[in-house]
C-alpha positions as CSV (number, residue, x, y, z in Angstrom):
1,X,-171.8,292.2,218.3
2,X,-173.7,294.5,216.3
3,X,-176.8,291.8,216.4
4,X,-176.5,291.0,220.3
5,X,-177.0,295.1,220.7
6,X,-179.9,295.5,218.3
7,X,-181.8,291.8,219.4
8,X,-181.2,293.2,223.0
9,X,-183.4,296.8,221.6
10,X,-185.7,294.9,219.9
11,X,-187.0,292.6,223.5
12,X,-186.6,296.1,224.9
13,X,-188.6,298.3,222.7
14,X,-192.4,298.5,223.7
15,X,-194.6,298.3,220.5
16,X,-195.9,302.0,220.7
17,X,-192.9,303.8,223.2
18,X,-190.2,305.7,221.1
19,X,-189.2,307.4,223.9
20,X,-188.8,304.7,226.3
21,X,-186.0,305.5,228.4
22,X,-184.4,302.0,228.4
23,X,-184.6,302.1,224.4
24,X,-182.6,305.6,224.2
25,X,-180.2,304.3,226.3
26,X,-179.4,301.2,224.3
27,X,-179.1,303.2,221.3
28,X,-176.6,305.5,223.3
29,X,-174.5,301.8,223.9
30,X,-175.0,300.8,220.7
31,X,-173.6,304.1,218.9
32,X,-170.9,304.3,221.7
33,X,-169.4,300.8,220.9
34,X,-169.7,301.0,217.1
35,X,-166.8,303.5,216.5
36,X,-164.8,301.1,219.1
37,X,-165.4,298.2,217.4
38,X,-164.8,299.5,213.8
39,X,-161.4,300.7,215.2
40,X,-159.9,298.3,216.8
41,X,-160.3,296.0,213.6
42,X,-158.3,298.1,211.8
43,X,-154.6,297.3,211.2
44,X,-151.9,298.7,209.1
45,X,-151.0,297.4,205.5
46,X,-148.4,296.0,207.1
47,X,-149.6,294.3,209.9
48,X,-152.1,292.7,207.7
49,X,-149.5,290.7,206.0
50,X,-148.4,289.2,209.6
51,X,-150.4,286.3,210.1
52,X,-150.7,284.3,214.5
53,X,-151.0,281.1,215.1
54,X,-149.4,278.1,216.4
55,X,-145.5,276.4,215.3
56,X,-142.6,275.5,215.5
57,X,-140.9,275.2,219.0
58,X,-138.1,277.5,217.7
59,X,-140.6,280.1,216.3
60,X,-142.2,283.0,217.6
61,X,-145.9,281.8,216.2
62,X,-145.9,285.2,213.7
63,X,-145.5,283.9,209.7
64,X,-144.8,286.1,206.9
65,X,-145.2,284.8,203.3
66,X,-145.9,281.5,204.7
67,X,-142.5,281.4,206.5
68,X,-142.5,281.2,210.6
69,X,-140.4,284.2,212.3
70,X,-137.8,282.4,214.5
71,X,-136.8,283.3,217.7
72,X,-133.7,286.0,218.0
73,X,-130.9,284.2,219.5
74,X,-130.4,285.9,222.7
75,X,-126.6,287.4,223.9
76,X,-126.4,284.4,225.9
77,X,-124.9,282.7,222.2
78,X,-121.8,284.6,221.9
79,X,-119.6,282.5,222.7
80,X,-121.3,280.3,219.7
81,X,-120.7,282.9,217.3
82,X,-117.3,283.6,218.5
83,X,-116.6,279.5,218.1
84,X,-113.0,278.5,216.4
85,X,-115.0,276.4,213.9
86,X,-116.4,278.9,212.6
87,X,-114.6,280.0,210.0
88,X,-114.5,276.1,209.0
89,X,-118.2,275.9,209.1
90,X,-118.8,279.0,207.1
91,X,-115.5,280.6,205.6
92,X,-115.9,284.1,206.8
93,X,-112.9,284.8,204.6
94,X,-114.2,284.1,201.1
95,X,-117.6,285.7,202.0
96,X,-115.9,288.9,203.1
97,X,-114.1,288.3,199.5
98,X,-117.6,288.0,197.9
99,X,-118.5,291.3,199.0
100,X,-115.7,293.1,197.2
101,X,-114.7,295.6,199.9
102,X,-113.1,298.6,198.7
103,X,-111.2,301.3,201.3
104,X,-113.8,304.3,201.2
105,X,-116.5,301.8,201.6
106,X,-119.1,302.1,204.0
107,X,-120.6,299.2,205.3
108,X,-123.6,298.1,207.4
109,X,-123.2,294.6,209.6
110,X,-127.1,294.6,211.0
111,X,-127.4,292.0,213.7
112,X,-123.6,292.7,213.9
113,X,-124.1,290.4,217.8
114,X,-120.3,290.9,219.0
115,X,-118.6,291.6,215.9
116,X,-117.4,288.6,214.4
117,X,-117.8,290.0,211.1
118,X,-117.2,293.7,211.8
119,X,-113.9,293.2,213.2
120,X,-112.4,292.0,210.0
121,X,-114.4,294.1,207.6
122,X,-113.1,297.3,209.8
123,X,-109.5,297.5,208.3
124,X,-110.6,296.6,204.7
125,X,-112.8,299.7,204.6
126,X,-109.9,302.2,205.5
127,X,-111.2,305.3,206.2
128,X,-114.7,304.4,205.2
129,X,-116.9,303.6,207.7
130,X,-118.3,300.1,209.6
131,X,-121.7,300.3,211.0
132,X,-122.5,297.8,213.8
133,X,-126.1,297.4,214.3
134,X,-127.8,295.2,217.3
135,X,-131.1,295.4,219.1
136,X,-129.5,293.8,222.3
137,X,-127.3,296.2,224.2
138,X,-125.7,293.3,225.6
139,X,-124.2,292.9,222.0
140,X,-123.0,296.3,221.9
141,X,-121.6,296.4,225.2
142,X,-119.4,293.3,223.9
143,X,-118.9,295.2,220.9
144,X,-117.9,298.4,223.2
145,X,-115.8,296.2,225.3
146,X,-113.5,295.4,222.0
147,X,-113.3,298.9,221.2
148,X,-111.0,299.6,224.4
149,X,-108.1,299.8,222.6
150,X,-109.0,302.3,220.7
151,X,-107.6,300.5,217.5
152,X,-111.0,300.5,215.5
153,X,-111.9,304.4,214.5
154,X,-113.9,303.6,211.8
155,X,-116.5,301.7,213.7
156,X,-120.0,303.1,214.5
157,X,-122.1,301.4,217.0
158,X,-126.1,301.6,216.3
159,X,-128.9,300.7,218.6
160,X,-131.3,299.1,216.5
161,X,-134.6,298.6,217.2
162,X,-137.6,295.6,215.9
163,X,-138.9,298.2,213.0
164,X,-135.5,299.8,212.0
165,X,-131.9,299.6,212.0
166,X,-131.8,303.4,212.9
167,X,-129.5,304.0,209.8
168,X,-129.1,307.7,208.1
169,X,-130.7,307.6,204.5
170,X,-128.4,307.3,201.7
171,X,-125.8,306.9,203.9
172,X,-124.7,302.4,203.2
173,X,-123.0,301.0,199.9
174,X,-123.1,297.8,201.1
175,X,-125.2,295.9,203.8
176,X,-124.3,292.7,205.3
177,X,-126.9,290.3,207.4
178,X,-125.6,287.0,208.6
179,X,-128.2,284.6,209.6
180,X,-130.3,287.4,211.2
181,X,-133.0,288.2,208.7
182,X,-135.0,285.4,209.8
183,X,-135.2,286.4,212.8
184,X,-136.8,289.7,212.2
185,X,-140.1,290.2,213.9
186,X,-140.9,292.8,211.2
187,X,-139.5,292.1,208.0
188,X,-141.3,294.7,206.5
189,X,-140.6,297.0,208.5
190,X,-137.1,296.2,209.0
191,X,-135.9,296.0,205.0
192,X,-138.0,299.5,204.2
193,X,-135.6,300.8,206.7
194,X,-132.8,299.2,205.0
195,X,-133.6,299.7,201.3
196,X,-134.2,303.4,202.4
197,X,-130.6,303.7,204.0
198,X,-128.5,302.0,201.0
199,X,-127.1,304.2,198.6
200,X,-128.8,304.1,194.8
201,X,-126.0,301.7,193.7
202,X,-125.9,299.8,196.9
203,X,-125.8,296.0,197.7
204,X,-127.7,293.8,200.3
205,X,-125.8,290.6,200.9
206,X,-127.9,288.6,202.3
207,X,-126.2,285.3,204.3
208,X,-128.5,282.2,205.1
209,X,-128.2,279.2,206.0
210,X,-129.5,277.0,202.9
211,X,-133.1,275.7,203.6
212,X,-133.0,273.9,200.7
213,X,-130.0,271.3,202.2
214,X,-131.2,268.6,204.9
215,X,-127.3,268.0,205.4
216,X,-127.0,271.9,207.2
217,X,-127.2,270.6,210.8
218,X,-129.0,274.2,211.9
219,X,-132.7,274.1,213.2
220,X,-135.5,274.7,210.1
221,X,-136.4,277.6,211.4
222,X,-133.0,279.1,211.1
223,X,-132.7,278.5,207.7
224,X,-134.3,280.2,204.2
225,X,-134.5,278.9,201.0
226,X,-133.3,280.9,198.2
227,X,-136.9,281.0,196.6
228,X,-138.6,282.3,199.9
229,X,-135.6,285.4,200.2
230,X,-136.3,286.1,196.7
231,X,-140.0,286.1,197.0
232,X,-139.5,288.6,200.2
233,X,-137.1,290.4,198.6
234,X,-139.5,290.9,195.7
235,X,-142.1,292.6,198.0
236,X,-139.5,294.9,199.4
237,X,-138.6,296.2,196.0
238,X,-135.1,294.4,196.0
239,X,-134.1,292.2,193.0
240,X,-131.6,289.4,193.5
241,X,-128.8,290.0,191.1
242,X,-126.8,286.9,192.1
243,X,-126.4,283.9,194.4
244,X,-122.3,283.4,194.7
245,X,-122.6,279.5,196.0
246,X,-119.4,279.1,197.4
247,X,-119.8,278.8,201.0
248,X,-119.6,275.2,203.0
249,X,-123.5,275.7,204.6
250,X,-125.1,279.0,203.3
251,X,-126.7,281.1,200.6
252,X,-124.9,284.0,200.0
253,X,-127.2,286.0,198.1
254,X,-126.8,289.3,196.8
255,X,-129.9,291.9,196.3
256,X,-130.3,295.3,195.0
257,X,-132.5,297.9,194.4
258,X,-135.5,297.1,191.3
């Protein structure tokens, strides 16, 4: 750009004319447009390390860590994750054991979609508190639409958004994301926001499917390895402190803070 500008002042410019008004005028374009142009290069540390281009079908064509973001799975797929094989397919019942829920507890379901999860981990808790975070308020209207009864008092509802799960700091002892972190547009963003809402002693269970297993019949985009968590993790400031392998199709990593 810069060369287009000053080529363009050189043709311009008469040998002996300083003042020529079409040269004073270029310089006027030229030192109008190079703040702009300095500017808009500019990103964030953050959205430096999102990289564009083309992928996978499934994907949203944004990569992180050399991994492609996958597309969220819209409301549309509830009745998928309300699906009677489910708890076949992924035993819901030893991973809720694997987080060792104690009554006083207050957990944080992000990407809780209807409440598949939160609905069990509810009376486990006791009086602690459930947090039930979605981006979609189609989710939490299905969420709200449970509630009705007026049997689940220990149940907040939280509108998420891309860059946040909207949590209060210090406020989570244990957080809980099923096959949603791969789906974040901002990772970055997203885990900051989550790191700076557990407490000092707090968990991050992390629930993938296994990207290292051909035999997981789930799209590739839809699944994570246990190396490229970790390595995310890593960058977040979160250490893995175990990975309990006892579920039929998926990583159930747990993280904490380094």
């Amino acid at each position: 750009m810069y060369r287009g500008i000053l080529s363009a002042i050189a043709i311009n410019r008469p040998n002996h004319l300083l003042g020529d008004k079409r040269l004073v005028r270029l310089l006027c374009l030229f030192l109008l447009l190079t703040p702009l142009y300095i500017c808009h290069g500019q990103v964030t540390t953050s959205e430096a390390k999102y990289t564009f281009r083309n992928g996978d079908y499934s994907g949203i064509g944004k990569w992180y860590m050399g991994r492609e973001i996958a597309h969220v799975m819209g409301f549309q797929g509830i009745g998928w994750l309300e699906r009677t094989e489910r708890e076949e397919e992924e035993n819901t019942t030893k991973l809720l054991r694997n987080m060792d829920i104690h009554a006083g507890d207050t957990i944080a379901d992000i990407g809780a979609g209807s409440g598949y999860h939160v609905f069990k981990m509810a009376p486990m808790v006791g009086e602690g508190l459930v947090y039930a975070v979605d981006i979609q308020e189609e989710m939490l209207v299905a969420l709200r639409n449970k509630m009705r009864n007026g049997k689940h008092t220990n149940l907040a509802l939280i509108k998420g958004s891309e860059k946040s799960a909207n949590l209060p700091e210090n406020s989570v002892d244990k957080v809980l994301m099923v096959d949603v972190y791969h789906e974040f547009a901002y990772p970055i963003e997203m885990i900051a926001s989550i790191k700076k809402a557990l407490r000092p002693n707090g968990k991050l269970f992390l629930i993938e499917y296994r990207g290292e297993d051909n035999s997981v019949p789930i799209k590739r985009l839809h699944k994570m390895t246990e190396s490229q968590a970790v390595k995310e993790m890593q960058a977040a400031g979160l250490k893995l402190q175990q990975n309990i392998n006892n579920l039929p199709w998926q990583h159930c990593m747990v993280f904490v803070k380094e």
